[in-house]
N, C-alpha and C positions, 0 to 999 in steps of 0.2 A: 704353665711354669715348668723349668725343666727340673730333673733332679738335683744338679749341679745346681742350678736359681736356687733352688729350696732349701740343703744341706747351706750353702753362702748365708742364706738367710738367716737360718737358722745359729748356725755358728757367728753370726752375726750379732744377733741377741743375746745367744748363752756368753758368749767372751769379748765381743764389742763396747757394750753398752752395759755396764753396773749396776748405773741408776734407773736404766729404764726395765732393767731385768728387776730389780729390790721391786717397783713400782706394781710391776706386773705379779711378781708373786704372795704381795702383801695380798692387793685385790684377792688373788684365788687363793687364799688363804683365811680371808674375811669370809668367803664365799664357804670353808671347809668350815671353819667353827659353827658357824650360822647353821650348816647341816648337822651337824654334831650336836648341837644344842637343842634340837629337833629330837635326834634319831637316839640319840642318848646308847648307841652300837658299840663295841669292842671295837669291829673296824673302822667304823670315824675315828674314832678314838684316837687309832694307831694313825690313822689317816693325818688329825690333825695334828700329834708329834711330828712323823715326818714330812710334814710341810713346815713345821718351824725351824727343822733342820735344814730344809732347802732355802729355806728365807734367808741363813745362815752361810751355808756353803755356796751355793751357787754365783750369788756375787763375788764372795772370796774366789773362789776356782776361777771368777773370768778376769779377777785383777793380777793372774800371775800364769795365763794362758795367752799367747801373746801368737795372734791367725797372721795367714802368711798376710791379709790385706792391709794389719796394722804395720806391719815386716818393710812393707811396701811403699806405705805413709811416712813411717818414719825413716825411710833411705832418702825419699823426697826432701824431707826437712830438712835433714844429715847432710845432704848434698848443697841445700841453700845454705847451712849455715857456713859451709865451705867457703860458697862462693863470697858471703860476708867479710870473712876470714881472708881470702885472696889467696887460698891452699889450693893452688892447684895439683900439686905433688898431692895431696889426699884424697883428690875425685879421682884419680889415674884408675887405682884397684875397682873404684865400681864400675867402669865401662869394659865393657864386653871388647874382647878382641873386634868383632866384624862393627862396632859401635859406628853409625854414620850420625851426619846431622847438616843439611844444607847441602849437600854435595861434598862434604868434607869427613875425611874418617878419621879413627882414634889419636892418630900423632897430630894429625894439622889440627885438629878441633883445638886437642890439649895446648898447643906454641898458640895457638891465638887467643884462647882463654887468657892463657897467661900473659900475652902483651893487655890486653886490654884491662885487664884486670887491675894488670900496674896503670894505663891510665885513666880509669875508672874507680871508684869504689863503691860499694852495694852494700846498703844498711840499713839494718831491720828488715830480711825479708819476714812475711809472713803469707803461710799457704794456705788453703781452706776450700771447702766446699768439694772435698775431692769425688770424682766417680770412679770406682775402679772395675774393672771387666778380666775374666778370665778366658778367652778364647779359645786356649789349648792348653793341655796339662803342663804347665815349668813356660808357661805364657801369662803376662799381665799388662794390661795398658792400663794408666792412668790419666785422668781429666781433672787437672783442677785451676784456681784463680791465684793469680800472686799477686801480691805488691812489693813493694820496695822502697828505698831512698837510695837515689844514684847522682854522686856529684865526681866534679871533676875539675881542675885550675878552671874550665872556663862556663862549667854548666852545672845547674844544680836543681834535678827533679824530684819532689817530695810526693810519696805515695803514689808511686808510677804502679799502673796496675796493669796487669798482663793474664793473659789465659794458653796452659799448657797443657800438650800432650806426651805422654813419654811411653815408652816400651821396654820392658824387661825381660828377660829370660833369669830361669831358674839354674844354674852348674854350680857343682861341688858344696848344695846346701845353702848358697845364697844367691840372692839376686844382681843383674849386672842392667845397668843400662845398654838398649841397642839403637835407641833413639830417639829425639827428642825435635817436637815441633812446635811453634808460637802456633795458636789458634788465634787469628783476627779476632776483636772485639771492639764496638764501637767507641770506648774509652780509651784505649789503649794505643799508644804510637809507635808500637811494637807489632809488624807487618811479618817479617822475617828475621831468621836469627843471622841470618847474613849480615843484616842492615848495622848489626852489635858485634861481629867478627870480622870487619871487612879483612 
């Protein structure tokens, strides 16, 4: 594992995950008194103070430290609820100047969104099971599953589930879209993003 795998990890735990962090530090903290009650030491002692204090802080600290991966997830969401919305004027700001998709770049993506949009509408998405990857520094791809409800005057598909990949770069402090592609999956009738901007 590289260092960058392991720091992700790490920050991962510390500021990710609350409850799995609270979980983990109860245990070694069962584990501290249990020695303490043993050793009956000034340093246990102090020992098992400050693990009460970390039982305390450490969760608090990751509910208000917010990693670029969560940063990342939630532009994901922020963009589907958009597309919920049919704002396309609000997705504009997160795409990247050089933003392609399909063979198509930033101005024609956005006028075809927004025709279809008006003949479409997209309801409840919801995203999950993301994997996300850092390649290169102010670089992140993510991998995850959506579904949706998508109807229209003459169609109406309930919990249409689809699998995505997208690409980000990091300027002026936030993240932009540079690209986005349907990952085939054998549920889903979502092949290309073409097939949904013709």
């Amino acid at each position: 594992m590289t260092l960058e795998l392991q720091a992700n990890a790490i920050s991962g735990l510390l500021f990710e995950n609350a409850i799995v962090l609270l979980v983990a530090l109860i245990a070694i903290q069962f584990v501290i008194v249990a020695i303490w009650s043993r050793m009956r030491t000034r340093f246990w002692a102090r020992t098992v103070w400050a693990g009460f204090a970390l039982v305390v802080a450490l969760p608090l600290l990751s509910t208000f430290v917010v990693t670029s991966r969560e940063r990342v997830i939630g532009l994901c969401r922020e963009l589907a609820e958009l597309v919920d919305r049919g704002n396309v004027n609000a997705i504009a700001p997160h795409l990247a100047e050089d933003f392609h998709v399909g063979g198509m770049g930033k101005s024609e993506f956005l006028e075809r969104a927004e025709q279809q949009l008006t003949r479409y509408r997209v309801d409840h998405p919801s995203l999950r099971h993301f994997e996300t990857f850092f390649p290169n520094k102010g670089e992140v791809e993510a991998v995850f599953d959506a579904t949706c409800t998508v109807r229209s005057v003459d169609r109406f598909v309930d919990r249409l589930p689809s699998r995505w990949r997208v690409r980000m770069v990091k300027g002026e402090g936030r993240w932009r879209l540079v690209e986005v592609e349907v990952l085939p999956t054998p549920f889903s009738p979502i092949r290309d993003l073409s097939d949904w901007l013709p």
